[in-house]
N, C-alpha and C positions, 0 to 999 in steps of 0.2 A: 389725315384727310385723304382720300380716297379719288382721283382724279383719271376720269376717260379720256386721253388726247384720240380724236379721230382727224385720220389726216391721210390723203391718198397716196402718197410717199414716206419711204421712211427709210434710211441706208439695209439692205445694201439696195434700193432701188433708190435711184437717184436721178431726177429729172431736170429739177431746178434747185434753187437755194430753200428751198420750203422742205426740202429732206432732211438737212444737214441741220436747220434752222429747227425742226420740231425735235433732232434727236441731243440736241446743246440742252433746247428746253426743258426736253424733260430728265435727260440725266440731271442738271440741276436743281428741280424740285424733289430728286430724289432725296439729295444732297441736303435739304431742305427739309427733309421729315416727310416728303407727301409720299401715299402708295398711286405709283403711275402706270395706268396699264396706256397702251399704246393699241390702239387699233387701226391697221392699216392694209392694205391691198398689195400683192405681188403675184406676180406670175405662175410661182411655182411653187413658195414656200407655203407651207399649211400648218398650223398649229399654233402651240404657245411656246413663250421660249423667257425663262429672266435673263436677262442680262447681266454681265456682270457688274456694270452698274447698280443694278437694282430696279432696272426698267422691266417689266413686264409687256412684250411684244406679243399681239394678236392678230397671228398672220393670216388672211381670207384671199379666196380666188373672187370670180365673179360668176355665178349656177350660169349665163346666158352667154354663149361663146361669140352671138352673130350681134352686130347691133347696128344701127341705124346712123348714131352720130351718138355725139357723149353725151350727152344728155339721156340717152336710153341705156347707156354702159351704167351711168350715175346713177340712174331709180333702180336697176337691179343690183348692182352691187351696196345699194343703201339697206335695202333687204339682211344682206352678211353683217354689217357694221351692228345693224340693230339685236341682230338673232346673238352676236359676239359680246356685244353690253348686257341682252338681258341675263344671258349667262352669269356674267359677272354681279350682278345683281343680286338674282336668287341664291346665288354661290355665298356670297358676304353678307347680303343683308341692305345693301345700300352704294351707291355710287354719291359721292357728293357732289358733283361739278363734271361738266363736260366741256371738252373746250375743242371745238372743230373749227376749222383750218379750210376759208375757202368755200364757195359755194358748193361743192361737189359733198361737204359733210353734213351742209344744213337739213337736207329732208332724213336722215337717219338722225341727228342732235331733237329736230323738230319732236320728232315721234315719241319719244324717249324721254323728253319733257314731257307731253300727254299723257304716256302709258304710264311713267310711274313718279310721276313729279320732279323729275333733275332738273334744277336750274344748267343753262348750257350761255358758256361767251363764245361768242365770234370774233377770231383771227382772221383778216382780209390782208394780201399782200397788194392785192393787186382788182382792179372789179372790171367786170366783164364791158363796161363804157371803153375803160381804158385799153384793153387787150382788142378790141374788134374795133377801135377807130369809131367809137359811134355807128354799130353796124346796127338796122333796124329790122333785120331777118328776123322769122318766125322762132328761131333757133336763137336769138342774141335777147329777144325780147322774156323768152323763156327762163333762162339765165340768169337776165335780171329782176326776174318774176321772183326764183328761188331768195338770189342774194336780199331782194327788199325783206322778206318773209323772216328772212335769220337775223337779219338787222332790227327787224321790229319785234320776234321774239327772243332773242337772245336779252339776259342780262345787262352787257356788256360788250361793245365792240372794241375789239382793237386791233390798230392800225401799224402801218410800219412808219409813216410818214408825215408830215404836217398836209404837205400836199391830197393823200388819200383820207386823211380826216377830212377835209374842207371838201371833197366829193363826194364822201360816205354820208356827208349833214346835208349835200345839196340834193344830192340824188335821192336822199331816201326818206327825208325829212326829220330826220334825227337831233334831237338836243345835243348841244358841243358834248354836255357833262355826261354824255353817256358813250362817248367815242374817245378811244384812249390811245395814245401816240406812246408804241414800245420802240425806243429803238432797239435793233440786235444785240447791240453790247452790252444794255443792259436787261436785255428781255428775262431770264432767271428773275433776279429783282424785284423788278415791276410785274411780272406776273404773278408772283407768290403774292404780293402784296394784293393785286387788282383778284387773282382769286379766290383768295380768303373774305376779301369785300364783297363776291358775290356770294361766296357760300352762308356769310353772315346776312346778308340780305336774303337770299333765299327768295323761290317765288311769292312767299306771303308778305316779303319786305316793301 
Protein backbone atom coordinates (compact mmCIF):
# COMPACT_ATOMS: atom_id res chain seq x y z
CA UNK A 1 0.00 0.00 0.00
CA UNK A 2 1.06 3.00 -1.19
CA UNK A 3 0.85 5.99 1.36
CA UNK A 4 1.45 10.13 1.01
CA UNK A 5 2.22 11.65 4.60
CA UNK A 6 1.86 15.46 3.98
CA UNK A 7 3.13 17.27 6.88
CA UNK A 8 4.76 20.68 7.28
CA UNK A 9 7.75 19.48 9.27
CA UNK A 10 9.66 16.60 9.09
CA UNK A 11 13.46 16.18 10.87
CA UNK A 12 15.84 17.65 10.13
CA UNK A 13 13.29 20.72 10.48
CA UNK A 14 11.93 20.47 13.69
CA UNK A 15 9.49 22.79 15.30
CA UNK A 16 7.39 20.97 17.59
CA UNK A 17 6.60 17.22 18.43
CA UNK A 18 4.67 16.97 14.94
CA UNK A 19 8.30 16.41 13.39
CA UNK A 20 9.56 13.78 15.32
CA UNK A 21 6.01 12.34 15.64
CA UNK A 22 5.36 12.10 11.60
CA UNK A 23 8.96 10.65 11.16
CA UNK A 24 8.34 7.52 14.17
CA UNK A 25 5.28 7.11 11.93
CA UNK A 26 6.29 6.60 9.16
CA UNK A 27 9.45 4.67 9.48
CA UNK A 28 7.14 2.38 11.14
CA UNK A 29 4.65 1.66 8.39
CA UNK A 30 7.68 1.02 6.57
CA UNK A 31 8.45 -1.63 8.84
CA UNK A 32 4.94 -2.64 8.25
CA UNK A 33 4.98 -3.23 4.38
CA UNK A 34 3.62 0.23 3.44
CA UNK A 35 5.56 2.36 0.52
CA UNK A 36 5.68 5.88 2.44
CA UNK A 37 6.56 8.87 0.58
CA UNK A 38 6.81 11.74 2.95
CA UNK A 39 5.92 15.26 1.64
CA UNK A 40 7.11 18.05 3.47
CA UNK A 41 8.59 21.77 3.41
CA UNK A 42 12.20 23.07 4.29
CA UNK A 43 14.04 25.87 3.78
CA UNK A 44 16.60 24.71 1.61
CA UNK A 45 16.49 21.14 0.87
CA UNK A 46 15.07 20.29 -2.64
CA UNK A 47 14.33 17.06 -3.88
CA UNK A 48 13.91 13.47 -3.14
CA UNK A 49 15.82 11.39 -0.85
CA UNK A 50 14.93 7.36 0.54
CA UNK A 51 15.97 6.94 3.64
CA UNK A 52 17.40 4.50 4.96
CA UNK A 53 14.71 3.48 6.64
CA UNK A 54 12.88 3.10 3.69
CA UNK A 55 11.04 6.42 3.90
CA UNK A 56 10.86 8.28 0.76
CA UNK A 57 11.20 12.06 1.66
CA UNK A 58 9.85 14.92 -0.73
CA UNK A 59 11.55 17.89 0.06
CA UNK A 60 9.67 21.38 -1.44
CA UNK A 61 10.44 25.24 -0.86
CA UNK A 62 7.51 27.59 -1.11
CA UNK A 63 7.55 29.59 -5.15
CA UNK A 64 6.25 32.95 -2.89
CA UNK A 65 9.09 34.28 -0.57
CA UNK A 66 6.83 37.58 0.78
CA UNK A 67 3.56 36.60 2.60
CA UNK A 68 1.06 38.12 4.32
CA UNK A 69 0.40 35.75 7.47
CA UNK A 70 0.43 31.87 7.28
CA UNK A 71 -2.40 31.43 5.95
CA UNK A 72 -1.05 32.85 2.45
CA UNK A 73 2.46 31.01 3.21
CA UNK A 74 -0.26 27.74 3.51
CA UNK A 75 -2.29 28.14 0.00
CA UNK A 76 1.04 28.62 -1.77
CA UNK A 77 3.07 26.35 -0.67
CA UNK A 78 -0.13 23.85 -0.92
CA UNK A 79 0.51 24.35 -4.66
CA UNK A 80 4.13 22.26 -4.10
CA UNK A 81 2.52 19.53 -1.95
CA UNK A 82 -0.02 18.86 -4.74
CA UNK A 83 2.43 19.45 -7.87
CA UNK A 84 4.82 16.60 -5.56
CA UNK A 85 1.79 13.96 -5.20
CA UNK A 86 0.69 14.35 -8.63
CA UNK A 87 4.11 13.35 -9.61
CA UNK A 88 3.89 10.45 -7.55
CA UNK A 89 0.96 9.44 -9.00
CA UNK A 90 1.40 9.56 -12.71
CA UNK A 91 5.03 7.97 -11.81
CA UNK A 92 3.21 4.71 -10.05
CA UNK A 93 -0.07 4.57 -11.09
CA UNK A 94 -1.82 5.22 -7.85
CA UNK A 95 -1.48 6.72 -4.43
CA UNK A 96 -3.71 4.82 -2.08
CA UNK A 97 -4.29 7.02 1.03
CA UNK A 98 -3.07 10.23 2.17
CA UNK A 99 -2.74 11.23 5.46
CA UNK A 100 -2.04 15.16 6.31
CA UNK A 101 -1.18 16.48 9.50
CA UNK A 102 -2.97 19.64 10.65
CA UNK A 103 -4.68 22.12 8.95
CA UNK A 104 -1.83 23.54 6.96
CA UNK A 105 -2.25 20.11 4.75
CA UNK A 106 -5.87 19.90 4.31
CA UNK A 107 -6.27 22.24 1.08
CA UNK A 108 -3.26 20.32 -0.88
CA UNK A 109 -5.03 16.47 0.68
CA UNK A 110 -8.51 18.40 -0.38
CA UNK A 111 -7.52 18.86 -4.04
CA UNK A 112 -5.96 15.61 -4.55
CA UNK A 113 -9.15 13.86 -3.30
CA UNK A 114 -10.90 15.69 -6.33
CA UNK A 115 -8.33 15.49 -8.94
CA UNK A 116 -7.85 12.05 -8.81
CA UNK A 117 -9.96 10.15 -6.16
CA UNK A 118 -7.46 9.56 -3.01
CA UNK A 119 -9.24 8.91 -0.04
CA UNK A 120 -7.21 11.37 2.60
CA UNK A 121 -7.41 11.04 7.04
CA UNK A 122 -6.79 13.78 9.01
CA UNK A 123 -4.27 13.98 11.91
CA UNK A 124 -5.13 16.99 14.34
CA UNK A 125 -2.68 17.54 17.14
CA UNK A 126 -3.93 20.44 18.26
CA UNK A 127 -6.95 22.97 16.49
CA UNK A 128 -6.85 26.30 15.92
CA UNK A 129 -9.85 27.16 18.98
CA UNK A 130 -7.13 25.82 21.13
CA UNK A 131 -3.97 27.47 19.97
CA UNK A 132 -5.61 31.19 19.57
CA UNK A 133 -7.57 31.06 22.93
CA UNK A 134 -10.81 31.27 21.16
CA UNK A 135 -9.52 34.20 18.98
CA UNK A 136 -12.42 35.52 16.48
CA UNK A 137 -10.01 37.41 13.94
CA UNK A 138 -10.59 37.28 10.28
CA UNK A 139 -7.30 35.08 10.19
CA UNK A 140 -8.56 32.45 13.17
CA UNK A 141 -12.01 32.28 11.65
CA UNK A 142 -10.23 31.26 8.29
CA UNK A 143 -8.29 28.48 9.97
CA UNK A 144 -11.11 27.05 11.20
CA UNK A 145 -12.92 27.39 7.92
CA UNK A 146 -9.88 25.05 6.54
CA UNK A 147 -9.74 22.71 9.54
CA UNK A 148 -13.98 21.99 9.52
CA UNK A 149 -13.50 21.27 5.54
CA UNK A 150 -10.76 18.35 6.27
CA UNK A 151 -12.78 17.17 9.01
CA UNK A 152 -15.87 16.91 7.02
CA UNK A 153 -13.84 15.60 3.94
CA UNK A 154 -11.48 13.43 5.26
CA UNK A 155 -12.12 9.76 5.73
CA UNK A 156 -11.07 9.68 9.05
CA UNK A 157 -9.96 11.93 11.75
CA UNK A 158 -7.45 11.29 14.18
CA UNK A 159 -6.75 12.72 17.30
CA UNK A 160 -4.04 12.78 19.91
CA UNK A 161 -6.20 12.99 22.86
CA UNK A 162 -9.53 12.09 24.39
CA UNK A 163 -9.81 15.84 25.27
CA UNK A 164 -9.24 16.98 21.29
CA UNK A 165 -11.64 14.16 20.15
CA UNK A 166 -14.59 15.77 22.41
CA UNK A 167 -13.51 19.36 20.51
CA UNK A 168 -13.08 17.81 17.07
CA UNK A 169 -17.06 16.32 17.60
CA UNK A 170 -18.14 19.67 19.21
CA UNK A 171 -16.69 22.10 16.96
CA UNK A 172 -17.24 20.47 13.80
CA UNK A 173 -20.03 18.25 14.28
CA UNK A 174 -18.50 15.13 13.76
CA UNK A 175 -19.90 11.50 14.62
CA UNK A 176 -17.58 10.04 17.78
CA UNK A 177 -17.22 6.86 15.23
CA UNK A 178 -15.38 8.93 12.79
CA UNK A 179 -12.64 10.53 15.20
CA UNK A 180 -10.06 8.28 16.44
CA UNK A 181 -7.79 8.72 19.58
CA UNK A 182 -4.06 7.63 18.61
CA UNK A 183 -1.91 7.90 21.28
CA UNK A 184 1.94 8.25 20.46
CA UNK A 185 3.06 5.09 21.78
CA UNK A 186 1.10 3.36 20.00
CA UNK A 187 0.44 5.65 16.78
CA UNK A 188 2.61 2.84 14.23
CA UNK A 189 -0.38 0.33 15.35
CA UNK A 190 -3.32 2.07 15.31
CA UNK A 191 -2.57 3.79 12.29
CA UNK A 192 -1.71 0.71 10.12
CA UNK A 193 -4.88 -0.55 11.31
CA UNK A 194 -7.08 2.76 10.99
CA UNK A 195 -5.34 3.11 7.49
CA UNK A 196 -6.02 0.10 5.93
CA UNK A 197 -9.89 0.71 7.20
CA UNK A 198 -9.76 3.55 5.08
CA UNK A 199 -8.20 2.30 2.20
CA UNK A 200 -10.71 -0.66 2.39
CA UNK A 201 -13.47 1.86 2.54
CA UNK A 202 -12.39 3.92 0.08
CA UNK A 203 -14.42 7.06 -1.12
CA UNK A 204 -17.18 4.64 -2.61
CA UNK A 205 -17.35 2.99 0.81
Amino acid sequence: MRVAILTWEYPPRIISELSTYTQVLSQGLVEKGFEVHVVTFHDTLRGDQKESSGVIVHWVGNPVLTHLNVLTWDLTLSCEFERVCANIYYDSGRIDLIDCHEWLSVVAAATLKRAFRIPFVMTIDTLEEQRSNFGNEPLNLAIRSIERMGTREALLVLVKSEMVKTAVERLHGLESKKVWVVQREDSVDVSEALFEKAIRTGLDG
